[in-house]
MIMAR-524578 format. One record per residue (C-alpha): residue number from 1; residue in three letters; z, y, x. Coordinates in steps of 0.05 Angstrom, whole numbers. Layout:
N
resi NUM&resn ala&z Z&y Y&x X
...
END
This chain:
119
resi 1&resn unk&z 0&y 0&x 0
resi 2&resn unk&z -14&y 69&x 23
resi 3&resn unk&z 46&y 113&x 33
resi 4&resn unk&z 29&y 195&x 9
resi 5&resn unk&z 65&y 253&x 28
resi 6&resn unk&z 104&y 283&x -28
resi 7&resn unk&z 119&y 364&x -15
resi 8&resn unk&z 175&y 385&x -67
resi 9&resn unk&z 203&y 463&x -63
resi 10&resn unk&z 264&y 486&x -114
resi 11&resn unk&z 286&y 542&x -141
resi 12&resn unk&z 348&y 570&x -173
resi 13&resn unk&z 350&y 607&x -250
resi 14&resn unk&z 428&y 636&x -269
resi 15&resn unk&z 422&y 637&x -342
resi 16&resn unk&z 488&y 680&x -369
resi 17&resn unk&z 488&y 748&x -322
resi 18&resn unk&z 531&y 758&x -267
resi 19&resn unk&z 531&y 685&x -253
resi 20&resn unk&z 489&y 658&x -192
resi 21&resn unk&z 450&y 591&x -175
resi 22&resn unk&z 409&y 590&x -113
resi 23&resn unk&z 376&y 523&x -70
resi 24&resn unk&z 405&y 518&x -10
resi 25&resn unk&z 367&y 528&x 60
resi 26&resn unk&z 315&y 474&x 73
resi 27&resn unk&z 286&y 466&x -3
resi 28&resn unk&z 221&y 440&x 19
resi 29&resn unk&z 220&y 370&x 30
resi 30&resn unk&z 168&y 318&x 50
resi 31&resn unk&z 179&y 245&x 29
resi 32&resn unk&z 138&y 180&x 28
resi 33&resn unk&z 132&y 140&x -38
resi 34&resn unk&z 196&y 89&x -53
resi 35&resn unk&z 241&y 137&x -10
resi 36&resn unk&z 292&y 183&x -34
resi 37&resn unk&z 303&y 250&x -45
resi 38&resn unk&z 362&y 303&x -53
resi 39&resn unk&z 352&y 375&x -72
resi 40&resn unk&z 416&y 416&x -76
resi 41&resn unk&z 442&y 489&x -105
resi 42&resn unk&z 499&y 523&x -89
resi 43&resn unk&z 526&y 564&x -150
resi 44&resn unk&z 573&y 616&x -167
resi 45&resn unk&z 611&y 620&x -235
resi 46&resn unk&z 658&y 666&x -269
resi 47&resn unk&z 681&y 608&x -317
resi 48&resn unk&z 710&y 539&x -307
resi 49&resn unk&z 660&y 504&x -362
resi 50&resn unk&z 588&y 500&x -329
resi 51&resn unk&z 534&y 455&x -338
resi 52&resn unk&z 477&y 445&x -290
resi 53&resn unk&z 408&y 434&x -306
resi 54&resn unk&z 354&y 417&x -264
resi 55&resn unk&z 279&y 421&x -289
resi 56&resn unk&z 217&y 414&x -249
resi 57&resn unk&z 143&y 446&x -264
resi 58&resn unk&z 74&y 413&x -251
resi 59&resn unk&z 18&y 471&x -239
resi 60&resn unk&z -3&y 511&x -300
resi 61&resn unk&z 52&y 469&x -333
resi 62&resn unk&z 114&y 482&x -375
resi 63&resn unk&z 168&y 471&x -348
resi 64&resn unk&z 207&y 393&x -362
resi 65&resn unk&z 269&y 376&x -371
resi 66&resn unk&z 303&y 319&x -316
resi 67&resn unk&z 378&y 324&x -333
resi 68&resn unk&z 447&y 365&x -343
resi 69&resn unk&z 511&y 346&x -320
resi 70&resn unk&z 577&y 386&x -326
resi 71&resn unk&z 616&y 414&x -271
resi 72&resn unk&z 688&y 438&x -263
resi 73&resn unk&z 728&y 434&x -332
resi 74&resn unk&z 658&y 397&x -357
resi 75&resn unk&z 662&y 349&x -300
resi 76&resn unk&z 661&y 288&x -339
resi 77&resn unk&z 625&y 306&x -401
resi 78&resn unk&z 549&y 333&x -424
resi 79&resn unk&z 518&y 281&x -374
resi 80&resn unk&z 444&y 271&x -395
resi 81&resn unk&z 388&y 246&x -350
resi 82&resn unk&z 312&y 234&x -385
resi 83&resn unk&z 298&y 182&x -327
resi 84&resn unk&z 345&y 142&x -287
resi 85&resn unk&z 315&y 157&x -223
resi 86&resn unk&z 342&y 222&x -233
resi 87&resn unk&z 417&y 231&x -221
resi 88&resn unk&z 463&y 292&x -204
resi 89&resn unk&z 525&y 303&x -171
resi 90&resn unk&z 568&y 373&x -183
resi 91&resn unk&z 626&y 394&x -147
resi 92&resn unk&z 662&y 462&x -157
resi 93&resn unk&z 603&y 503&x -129
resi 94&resn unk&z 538&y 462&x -120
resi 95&resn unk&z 493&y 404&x -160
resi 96&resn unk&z 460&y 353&x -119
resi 97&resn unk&z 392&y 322&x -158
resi 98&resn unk&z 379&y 255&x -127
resi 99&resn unk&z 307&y 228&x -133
resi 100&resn unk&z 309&y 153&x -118
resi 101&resn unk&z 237&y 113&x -109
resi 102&resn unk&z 197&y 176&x -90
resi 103&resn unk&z 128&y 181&x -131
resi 104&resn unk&z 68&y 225&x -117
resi 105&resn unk&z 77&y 247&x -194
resi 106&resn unk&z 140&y 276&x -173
resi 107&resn unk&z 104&y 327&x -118
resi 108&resn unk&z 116&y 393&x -165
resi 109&resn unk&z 165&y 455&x -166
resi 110&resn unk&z 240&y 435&x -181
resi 111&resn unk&z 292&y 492&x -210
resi 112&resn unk&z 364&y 488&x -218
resi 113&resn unk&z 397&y 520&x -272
resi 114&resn unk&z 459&y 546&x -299
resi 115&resn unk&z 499&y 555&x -354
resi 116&resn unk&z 566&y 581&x -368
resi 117&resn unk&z 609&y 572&x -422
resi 118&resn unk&z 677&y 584&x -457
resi 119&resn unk&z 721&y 543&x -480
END
């Protein structure tokens, strides 16, 4: 089997002002097919009930959802993932998506996203 280069840049969207997601250093990543993959964010949050999104975008494409998982007071609730291979990890100030068994469909734009909440 031939083994492709996958290219895969992310981006960060704060959705509630005054709240901040960002990737962290080193978004672009190359991969080979049946490898995997971790983007991460780093975010900043004025409350202690976030959930984290992340989303990716093919070219000239809406954007689709992958999965949201809560962080801090949401840490074990919300979890939602529209494809196993996808999975997130959260801690108090970042999200982790983990791509496992690399495809060349998943070569496309990635965003993390954020939303705050009160209880």
């Amino acid at each position: 089997m031939d083994r492709c280069l996958i290219l895969i840049l992310i981006v960060g969207t704060g959705l509630v002002t005054g709240d901040n997601i960002e990737p962290d250093k080193g978004t672009e990543k190359n991969s080979k097919e049946t490898e995997t993959v971790k983007l991460s964010c780093s975010y900043s949050a004025s409350s202690d009930y976030v959930l984290l999104y992340w989303y990716r975008q093919y070219p000239n494409k809406e954007l689709q959802y992958l999965l949201r998982k809560g962080a801090r007071s949401y840490a074990n609730s919300f979890a939602h993932t529209s494809d196993d291979r996808f999975q997130s990890t959260t801690s108090q100030a970042s999200t982790e998506l983990t791509i496992t068994d690399v495809r060349l469909l998943d070569s496309s734009l990635y965003y993390c996203a954020l939303r705050v909440g009160a209880q």
